[in-house]
PADREN-635564 format. One record per atom (N, C-alpha, C): atom name; x, z, y. Coordinates in steps of 0.02 Angstrom, whole numbers, padded with zeros to 5 digits, m for minus. Layout:
<sites>
{CA,{X,Z,Y}} ...
</sites>
This chain:
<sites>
{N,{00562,00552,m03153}} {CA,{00573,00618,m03185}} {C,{00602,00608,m03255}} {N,{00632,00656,m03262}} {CA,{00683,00648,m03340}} {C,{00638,00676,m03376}} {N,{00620,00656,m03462}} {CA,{00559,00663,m03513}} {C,{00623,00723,m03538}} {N,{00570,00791,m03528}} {CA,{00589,00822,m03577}} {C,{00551,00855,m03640}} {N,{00591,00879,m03704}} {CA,{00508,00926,m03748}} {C,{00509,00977,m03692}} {N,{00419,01005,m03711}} {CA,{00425,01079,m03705}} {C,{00404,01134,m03752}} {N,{00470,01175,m03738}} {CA,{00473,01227,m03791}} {C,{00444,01289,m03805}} {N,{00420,01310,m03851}} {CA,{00378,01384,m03849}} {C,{00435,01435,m03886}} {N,{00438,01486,m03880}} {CA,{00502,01536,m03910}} {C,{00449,01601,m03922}} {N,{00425,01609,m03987}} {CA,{00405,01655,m04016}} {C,{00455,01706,m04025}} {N,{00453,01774,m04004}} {CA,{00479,01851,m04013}} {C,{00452,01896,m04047}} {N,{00481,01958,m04081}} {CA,{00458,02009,m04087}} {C,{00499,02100,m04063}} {N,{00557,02054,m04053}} {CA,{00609,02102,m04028}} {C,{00643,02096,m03973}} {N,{00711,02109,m03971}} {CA,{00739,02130,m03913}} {C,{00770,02071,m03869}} {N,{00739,02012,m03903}} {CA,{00760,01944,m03858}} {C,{00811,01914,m03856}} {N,{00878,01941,m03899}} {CA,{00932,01920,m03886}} {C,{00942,01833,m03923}} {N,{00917,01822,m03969}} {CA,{00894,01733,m03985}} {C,{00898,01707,m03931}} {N,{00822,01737,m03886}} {CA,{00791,01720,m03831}} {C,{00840,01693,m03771}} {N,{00857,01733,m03761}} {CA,{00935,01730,m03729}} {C,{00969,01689,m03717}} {N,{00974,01676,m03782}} {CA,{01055,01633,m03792}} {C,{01025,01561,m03782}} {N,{00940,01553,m03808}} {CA,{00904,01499,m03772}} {C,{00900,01478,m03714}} {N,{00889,01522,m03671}} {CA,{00882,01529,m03591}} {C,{00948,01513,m03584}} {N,{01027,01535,m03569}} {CA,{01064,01526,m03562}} {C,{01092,01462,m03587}} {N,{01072,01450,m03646}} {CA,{01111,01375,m03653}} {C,{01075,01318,m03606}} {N,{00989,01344,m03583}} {CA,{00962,01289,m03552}} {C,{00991,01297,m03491}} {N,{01016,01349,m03466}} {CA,{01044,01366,m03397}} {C,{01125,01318,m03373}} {N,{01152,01317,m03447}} {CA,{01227,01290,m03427}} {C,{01215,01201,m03487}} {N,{01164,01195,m03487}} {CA,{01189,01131,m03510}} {C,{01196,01128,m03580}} {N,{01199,01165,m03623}} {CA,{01187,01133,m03708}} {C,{01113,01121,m03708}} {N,{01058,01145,m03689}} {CA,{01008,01146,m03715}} {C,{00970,01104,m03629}} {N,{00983,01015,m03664}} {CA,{00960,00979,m03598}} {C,{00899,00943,m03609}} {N,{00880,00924,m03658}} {CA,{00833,00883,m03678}} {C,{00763,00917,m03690}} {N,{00762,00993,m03685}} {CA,{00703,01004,m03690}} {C,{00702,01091,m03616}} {N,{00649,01119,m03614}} {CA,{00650,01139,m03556}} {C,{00601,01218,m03599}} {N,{00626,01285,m03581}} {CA,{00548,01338,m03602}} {C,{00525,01340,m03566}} {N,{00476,01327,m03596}} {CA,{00394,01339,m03561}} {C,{00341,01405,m03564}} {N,{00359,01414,m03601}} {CA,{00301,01491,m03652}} {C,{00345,01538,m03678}} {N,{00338,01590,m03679}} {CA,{00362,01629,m03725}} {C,{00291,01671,m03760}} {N,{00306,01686,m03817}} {CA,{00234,01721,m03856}} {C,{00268,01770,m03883}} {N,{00260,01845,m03845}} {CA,{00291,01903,m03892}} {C,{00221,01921,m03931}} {N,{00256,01941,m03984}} {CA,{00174,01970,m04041}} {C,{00170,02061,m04020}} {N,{00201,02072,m03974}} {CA,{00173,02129,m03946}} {C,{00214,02185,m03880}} {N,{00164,02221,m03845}} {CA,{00205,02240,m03780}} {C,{00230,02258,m03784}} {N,{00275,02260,m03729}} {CA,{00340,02331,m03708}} {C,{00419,02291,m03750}} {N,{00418,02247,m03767}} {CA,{00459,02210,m03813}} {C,{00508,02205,m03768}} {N,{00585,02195,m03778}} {CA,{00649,02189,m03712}} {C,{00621,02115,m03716}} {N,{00608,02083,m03766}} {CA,{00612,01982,m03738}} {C,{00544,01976,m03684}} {N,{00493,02007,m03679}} {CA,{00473,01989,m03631}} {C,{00504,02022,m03540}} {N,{00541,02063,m03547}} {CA,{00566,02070,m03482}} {C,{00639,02013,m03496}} {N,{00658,01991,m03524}} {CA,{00697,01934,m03519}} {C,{00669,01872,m03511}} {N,{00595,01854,m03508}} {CA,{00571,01804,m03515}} {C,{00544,01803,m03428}} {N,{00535,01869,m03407}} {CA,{00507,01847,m03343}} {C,{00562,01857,m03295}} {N,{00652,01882,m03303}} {CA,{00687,01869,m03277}} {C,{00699,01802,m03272}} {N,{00685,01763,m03314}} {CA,{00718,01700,m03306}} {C,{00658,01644,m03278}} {N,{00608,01678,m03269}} {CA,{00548,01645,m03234}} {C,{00487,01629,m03281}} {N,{00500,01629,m03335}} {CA,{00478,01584,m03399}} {C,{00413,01642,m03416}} {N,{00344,01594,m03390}} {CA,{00288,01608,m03434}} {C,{00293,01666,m03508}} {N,{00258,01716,m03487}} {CA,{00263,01735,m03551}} {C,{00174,01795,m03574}} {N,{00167,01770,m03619}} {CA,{00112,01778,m03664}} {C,{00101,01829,m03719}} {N,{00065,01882,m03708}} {CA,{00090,01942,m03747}} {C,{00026,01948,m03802}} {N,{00035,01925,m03869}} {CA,{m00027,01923,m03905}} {C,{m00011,01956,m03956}} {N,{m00071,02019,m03967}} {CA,{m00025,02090,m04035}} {C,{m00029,02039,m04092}} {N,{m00010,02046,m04148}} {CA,{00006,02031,m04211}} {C,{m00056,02059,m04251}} {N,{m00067,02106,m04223}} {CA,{m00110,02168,m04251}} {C,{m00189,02129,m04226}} {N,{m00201,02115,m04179}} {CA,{m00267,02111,m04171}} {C,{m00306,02045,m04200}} {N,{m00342,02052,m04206}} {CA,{m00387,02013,m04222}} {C,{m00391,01924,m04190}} {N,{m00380,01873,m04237}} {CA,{m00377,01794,m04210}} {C,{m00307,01787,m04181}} {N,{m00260,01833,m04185}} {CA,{m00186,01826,m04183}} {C,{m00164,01748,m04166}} {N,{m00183,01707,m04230}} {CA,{m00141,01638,m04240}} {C,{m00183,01592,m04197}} {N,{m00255,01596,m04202}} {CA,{m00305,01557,m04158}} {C,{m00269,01565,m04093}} {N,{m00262,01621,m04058}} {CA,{m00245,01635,m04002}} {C,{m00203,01623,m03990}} {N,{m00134,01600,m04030}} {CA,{m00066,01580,m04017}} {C,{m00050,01492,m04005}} {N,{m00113,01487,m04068}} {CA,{m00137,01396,m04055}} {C,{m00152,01378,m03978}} {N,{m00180,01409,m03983}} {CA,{m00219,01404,m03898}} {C,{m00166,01407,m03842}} {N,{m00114,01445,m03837}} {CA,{m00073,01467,m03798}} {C,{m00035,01398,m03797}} {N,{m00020,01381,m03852}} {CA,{00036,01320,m03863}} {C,{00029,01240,m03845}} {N,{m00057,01247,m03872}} {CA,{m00090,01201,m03844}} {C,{m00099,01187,m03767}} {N,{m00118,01252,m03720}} {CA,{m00132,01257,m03661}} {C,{m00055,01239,m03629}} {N,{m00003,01248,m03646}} {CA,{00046,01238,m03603}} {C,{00083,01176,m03646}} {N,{00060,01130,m03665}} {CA,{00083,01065,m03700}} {C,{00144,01068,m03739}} {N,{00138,01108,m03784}} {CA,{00218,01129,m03801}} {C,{00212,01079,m03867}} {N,{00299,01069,m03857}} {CA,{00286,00993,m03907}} {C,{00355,01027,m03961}} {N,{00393,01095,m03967}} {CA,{00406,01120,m04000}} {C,{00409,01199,m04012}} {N,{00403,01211,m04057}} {CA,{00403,01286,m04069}} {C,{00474,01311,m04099}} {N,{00492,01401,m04049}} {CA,{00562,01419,m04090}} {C,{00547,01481,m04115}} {N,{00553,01507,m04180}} {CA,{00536,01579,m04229}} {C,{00622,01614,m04181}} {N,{00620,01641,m04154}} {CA,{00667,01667,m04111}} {C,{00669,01753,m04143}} {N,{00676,01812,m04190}} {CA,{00670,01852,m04208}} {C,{00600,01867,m04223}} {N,{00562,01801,m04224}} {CA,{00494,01823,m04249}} {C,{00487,01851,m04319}} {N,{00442,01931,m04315}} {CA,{00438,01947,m04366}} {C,{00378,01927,m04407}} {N,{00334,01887,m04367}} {CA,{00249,01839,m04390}} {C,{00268,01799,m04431}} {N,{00244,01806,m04500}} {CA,{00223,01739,m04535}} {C,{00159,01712,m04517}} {N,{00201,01635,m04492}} {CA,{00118,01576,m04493}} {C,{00099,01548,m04524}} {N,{00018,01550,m04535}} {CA,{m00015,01516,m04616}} {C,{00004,01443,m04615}} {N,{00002,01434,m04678}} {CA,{00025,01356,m04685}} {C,{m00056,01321,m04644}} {N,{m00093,01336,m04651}} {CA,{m00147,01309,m04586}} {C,{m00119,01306,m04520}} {N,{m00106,01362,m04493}} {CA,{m00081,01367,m04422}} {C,{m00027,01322,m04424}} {N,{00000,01320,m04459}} {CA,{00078,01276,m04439}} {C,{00066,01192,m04455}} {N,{00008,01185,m04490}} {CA,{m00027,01106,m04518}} {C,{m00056,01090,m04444}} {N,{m00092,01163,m04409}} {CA,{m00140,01141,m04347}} {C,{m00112,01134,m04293}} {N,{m00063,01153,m04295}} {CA,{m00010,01146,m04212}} {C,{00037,01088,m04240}} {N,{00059,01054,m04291}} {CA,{00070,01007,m04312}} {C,{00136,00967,m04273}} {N,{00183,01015,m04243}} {CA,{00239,01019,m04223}} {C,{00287,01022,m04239}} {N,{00339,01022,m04238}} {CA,{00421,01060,m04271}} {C,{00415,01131,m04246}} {N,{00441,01171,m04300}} {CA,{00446,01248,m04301}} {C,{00514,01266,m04319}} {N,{00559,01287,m04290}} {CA,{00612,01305,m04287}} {C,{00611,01388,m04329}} {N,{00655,01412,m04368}} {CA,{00660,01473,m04380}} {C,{00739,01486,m04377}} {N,{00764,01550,m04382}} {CA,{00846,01573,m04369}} {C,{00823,01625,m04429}} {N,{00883,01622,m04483}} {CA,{00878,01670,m04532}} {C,{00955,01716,m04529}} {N,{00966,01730,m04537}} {CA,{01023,01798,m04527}} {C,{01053,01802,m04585}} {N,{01068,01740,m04629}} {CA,{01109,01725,m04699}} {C,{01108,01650,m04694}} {N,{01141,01627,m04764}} {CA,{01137,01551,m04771}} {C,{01105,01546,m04824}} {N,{01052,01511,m04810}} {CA,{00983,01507,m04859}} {C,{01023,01456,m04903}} {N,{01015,01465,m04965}} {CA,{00959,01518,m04996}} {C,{00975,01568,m05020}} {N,{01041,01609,m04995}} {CA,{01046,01667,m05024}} {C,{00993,01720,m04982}} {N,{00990,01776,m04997}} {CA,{00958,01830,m04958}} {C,{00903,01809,m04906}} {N,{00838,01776,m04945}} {CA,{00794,01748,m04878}} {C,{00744,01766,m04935}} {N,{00701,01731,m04882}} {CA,{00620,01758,m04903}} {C,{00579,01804,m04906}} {N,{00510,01809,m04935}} {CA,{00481,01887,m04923}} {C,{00522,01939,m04924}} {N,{00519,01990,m04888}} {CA,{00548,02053,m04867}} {C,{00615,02044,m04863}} {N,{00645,01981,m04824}} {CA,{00730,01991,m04805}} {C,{00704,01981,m04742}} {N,{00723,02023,m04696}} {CA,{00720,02007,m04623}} {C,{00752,02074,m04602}} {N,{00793,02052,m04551}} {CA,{00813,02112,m04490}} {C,{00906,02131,m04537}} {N,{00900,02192,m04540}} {CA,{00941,02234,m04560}} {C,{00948,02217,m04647}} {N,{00890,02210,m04659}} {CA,{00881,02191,m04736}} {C,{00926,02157,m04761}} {N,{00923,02094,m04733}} {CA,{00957,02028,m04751}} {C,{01042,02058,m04768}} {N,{01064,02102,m04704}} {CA,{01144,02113,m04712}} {C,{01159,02159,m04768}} {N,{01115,02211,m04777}} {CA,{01137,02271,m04840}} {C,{01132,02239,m04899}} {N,{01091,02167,m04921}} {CA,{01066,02138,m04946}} {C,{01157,02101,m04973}} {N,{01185,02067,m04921}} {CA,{01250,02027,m04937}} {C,{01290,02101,m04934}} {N,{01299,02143,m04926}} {CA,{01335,02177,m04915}} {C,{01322,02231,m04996}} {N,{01293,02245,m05037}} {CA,{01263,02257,m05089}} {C,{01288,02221,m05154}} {N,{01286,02172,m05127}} {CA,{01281,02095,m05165}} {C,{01371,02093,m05203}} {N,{01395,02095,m05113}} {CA,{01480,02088,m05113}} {C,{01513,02019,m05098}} {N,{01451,01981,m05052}} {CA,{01474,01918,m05027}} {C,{01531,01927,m04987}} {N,{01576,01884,m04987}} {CA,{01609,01874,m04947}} {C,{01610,01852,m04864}} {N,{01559,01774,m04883}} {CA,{01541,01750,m04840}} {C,{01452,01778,m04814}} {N,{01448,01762,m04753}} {CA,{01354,01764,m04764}} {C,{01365,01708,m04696}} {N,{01313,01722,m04625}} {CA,{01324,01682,m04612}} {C,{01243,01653,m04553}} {N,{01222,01610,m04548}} {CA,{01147,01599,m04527}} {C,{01111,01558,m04535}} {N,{01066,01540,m04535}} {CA,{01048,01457,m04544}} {C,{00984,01441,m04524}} {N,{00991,01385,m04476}} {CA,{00910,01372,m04445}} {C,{00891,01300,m04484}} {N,{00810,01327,m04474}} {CA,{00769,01288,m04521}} {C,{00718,01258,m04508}} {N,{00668,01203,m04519}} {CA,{00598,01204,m04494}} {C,{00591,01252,m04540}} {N,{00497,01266,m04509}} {CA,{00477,01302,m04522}} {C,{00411,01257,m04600}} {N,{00388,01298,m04641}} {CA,{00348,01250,m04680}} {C,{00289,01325,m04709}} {N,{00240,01301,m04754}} {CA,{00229,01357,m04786}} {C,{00246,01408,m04851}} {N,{00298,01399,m04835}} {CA,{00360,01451,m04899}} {C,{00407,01488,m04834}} {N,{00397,01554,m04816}} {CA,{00459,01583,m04811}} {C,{00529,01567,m04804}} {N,{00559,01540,m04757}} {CA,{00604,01532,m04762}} {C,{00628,01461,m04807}} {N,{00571,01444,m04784}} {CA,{00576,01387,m04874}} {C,{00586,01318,m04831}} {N,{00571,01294,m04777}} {CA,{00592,01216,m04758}} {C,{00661,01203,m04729}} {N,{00643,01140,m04733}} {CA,{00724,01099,m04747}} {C,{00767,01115,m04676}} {N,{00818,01122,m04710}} {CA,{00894,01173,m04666}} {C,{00912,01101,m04611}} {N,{00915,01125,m04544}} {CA,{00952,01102,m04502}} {C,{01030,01101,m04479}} {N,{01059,01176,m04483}} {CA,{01108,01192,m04474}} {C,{01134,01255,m04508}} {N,{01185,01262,m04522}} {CA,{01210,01333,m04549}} {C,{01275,01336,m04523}} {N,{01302,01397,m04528}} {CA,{01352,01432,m04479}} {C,{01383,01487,m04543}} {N,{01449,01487,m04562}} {CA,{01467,01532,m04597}} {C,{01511,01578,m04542}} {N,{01495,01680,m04562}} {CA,{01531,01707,m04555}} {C,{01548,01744,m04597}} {N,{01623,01770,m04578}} {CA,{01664,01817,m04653}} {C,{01633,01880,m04643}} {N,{01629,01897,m04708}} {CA,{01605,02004,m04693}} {C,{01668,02022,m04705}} {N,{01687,02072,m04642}} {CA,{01756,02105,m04683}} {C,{01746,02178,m04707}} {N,{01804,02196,m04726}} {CA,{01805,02247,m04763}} {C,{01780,02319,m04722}} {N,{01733,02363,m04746}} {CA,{01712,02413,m04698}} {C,{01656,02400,m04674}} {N,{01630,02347,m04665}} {CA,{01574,02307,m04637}} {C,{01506,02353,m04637}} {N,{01478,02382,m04588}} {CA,{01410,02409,m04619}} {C,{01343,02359,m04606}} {N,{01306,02363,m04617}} {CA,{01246,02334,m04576}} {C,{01247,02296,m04522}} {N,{01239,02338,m04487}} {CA,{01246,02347,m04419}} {C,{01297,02281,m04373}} {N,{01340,02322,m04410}} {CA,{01396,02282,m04373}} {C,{01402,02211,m04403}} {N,{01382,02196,m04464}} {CA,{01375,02138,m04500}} {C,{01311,02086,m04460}} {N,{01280,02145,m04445}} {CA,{01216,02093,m04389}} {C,{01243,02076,m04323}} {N,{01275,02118,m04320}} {CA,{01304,02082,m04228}} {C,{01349,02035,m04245}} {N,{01392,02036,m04301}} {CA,{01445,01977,m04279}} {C,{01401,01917,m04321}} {N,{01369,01906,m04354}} {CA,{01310,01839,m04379}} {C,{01296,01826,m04319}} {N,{01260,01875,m04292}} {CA,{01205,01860,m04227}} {C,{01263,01821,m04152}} {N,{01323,01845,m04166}} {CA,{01348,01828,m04094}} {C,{01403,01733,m04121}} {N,{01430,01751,m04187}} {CA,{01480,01719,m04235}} {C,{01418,01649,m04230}} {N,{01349,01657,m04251}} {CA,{01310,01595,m04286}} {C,{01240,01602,m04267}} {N,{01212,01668,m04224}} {CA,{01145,01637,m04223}} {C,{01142,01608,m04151}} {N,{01189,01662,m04113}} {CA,{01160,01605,m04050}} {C,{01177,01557,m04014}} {N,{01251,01516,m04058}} {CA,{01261,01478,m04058}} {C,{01229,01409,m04092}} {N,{01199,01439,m04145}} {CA,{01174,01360,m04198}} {C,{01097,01354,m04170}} {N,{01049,01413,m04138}} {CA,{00980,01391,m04129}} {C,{00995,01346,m04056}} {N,{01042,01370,m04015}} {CA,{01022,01317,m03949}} {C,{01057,01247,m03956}} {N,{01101,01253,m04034}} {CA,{01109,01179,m04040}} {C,{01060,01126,m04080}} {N,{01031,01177,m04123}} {CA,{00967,01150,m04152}} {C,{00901,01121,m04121}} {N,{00897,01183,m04081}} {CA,{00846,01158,m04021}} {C,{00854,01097,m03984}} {N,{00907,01080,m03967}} {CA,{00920,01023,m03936}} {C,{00919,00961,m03979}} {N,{00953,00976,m04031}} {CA,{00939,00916,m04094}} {C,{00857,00879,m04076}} {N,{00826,00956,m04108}} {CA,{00759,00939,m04117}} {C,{00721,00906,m04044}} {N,{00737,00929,m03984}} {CA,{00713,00923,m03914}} {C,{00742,00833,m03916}} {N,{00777,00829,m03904}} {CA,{00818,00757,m03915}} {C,{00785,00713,m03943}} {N,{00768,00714,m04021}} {CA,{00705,00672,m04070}} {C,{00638,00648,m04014}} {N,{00612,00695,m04007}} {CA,{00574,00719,m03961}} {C,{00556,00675,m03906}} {N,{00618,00696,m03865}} {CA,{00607,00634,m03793}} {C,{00627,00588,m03833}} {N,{00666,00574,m03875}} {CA,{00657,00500,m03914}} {C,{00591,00438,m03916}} {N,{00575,00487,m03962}} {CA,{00493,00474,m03997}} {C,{00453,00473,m03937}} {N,{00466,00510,m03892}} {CA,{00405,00513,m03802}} {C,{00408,00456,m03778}} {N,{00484,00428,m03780}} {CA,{00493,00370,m03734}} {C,{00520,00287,m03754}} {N,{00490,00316,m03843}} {CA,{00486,00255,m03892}} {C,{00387,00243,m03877}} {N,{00340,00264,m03873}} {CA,{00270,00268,m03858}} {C,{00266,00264,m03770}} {N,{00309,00246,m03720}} {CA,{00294,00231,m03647}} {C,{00258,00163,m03664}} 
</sites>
């Protein structure tokens, strides 16, 4: 059998990260590691009906309730997941939780850190944010994950141009199509790769 990681893909929205994960594992960029879990932080979400189209385990734990992160430990633990992906997750994890699962944590930010990141840049934010600003460029950039916001060391970044007229909106779809879901399923594999490395440096 071929050693692969296995991957967990944390959601909070409409899955399209998710997606572009599934699909790259489907055609071949994303070979070295395999999803296993998906953890939406709450129901009715589009990524969990994309998660059980594609067959893939999926785990619906609110954000809201009570032992949230305990319960997410557990999930990750129970299905041996040997990496984690912040896939539009809107959850921050305590620097405990992320010390106790003691994994690689992948995040996708919707700029090129370190401009427009950190507490309260997320979603739509981030673009009115460069678009406000009068960047030219913005762009995406995946990261581990650490306990600072947006704060651990950059794996990949992806520049795209804002053009003129640009609203929001439309500034999020072309990041999202231009750089996010291209750079997380190449990241993922980076990181998946190390991975069976390190698995089959310890046979």
């Amino acid at each position: 059998a071929v050693l692969k990681a296995s991957i967990a893909v944390l959601v909070s929205g409409g899955g399209t990260n998710l997606q572009a994960l599934l699909d790259a594992q489907a055609c071949g960029v994303l070979k070295s590691g395999v999803i296993r879990l998906v953890i939406a932080d709450k129901p009715g979400i589009g990524a969990i009906a994309r998660a059980q189209a594609a067959g893939v385990t999926c785990a619906v734990i609110p954000r809201r309730e009570e032992g949230f992160e305990a319960r997410v430990l557990e999930a990750l633990e129970q299905h041996h997941i040997d990496m984690a992906v912040l896939a539009g997750f809107l959850g921050i994890l305590s620097g405990e939780a992320i010390r106790q699962f003691g994994k690689p944590i992948l995040n996708v930010h919707p700029s090129l850190i370190p401009a427009f990141c950190g507490k309260g840049f997320y979603g739509l934010k981030v673009h009115q944010a460069a678009l406000d600003y009068g960047v030219k460029v913005t762009g995406a950039t995946v990261h581990y994950v650490n306990e600072v916001p947006d704060g651990g060391e950059i794996l990949l970044q992806r520049a795209v141009d804002v053009l003129p007229g640009d609203t929001p909106e439309a500034l999020q779809r072309r990041v999202m199509e231009q750089a996010e879901w291209i750079l997380l399923p190449q990241a993922a594999e980076l990181v998946a790769a190390q991975i069976v490395r390190e698995k089959e440096n310890t046979l």
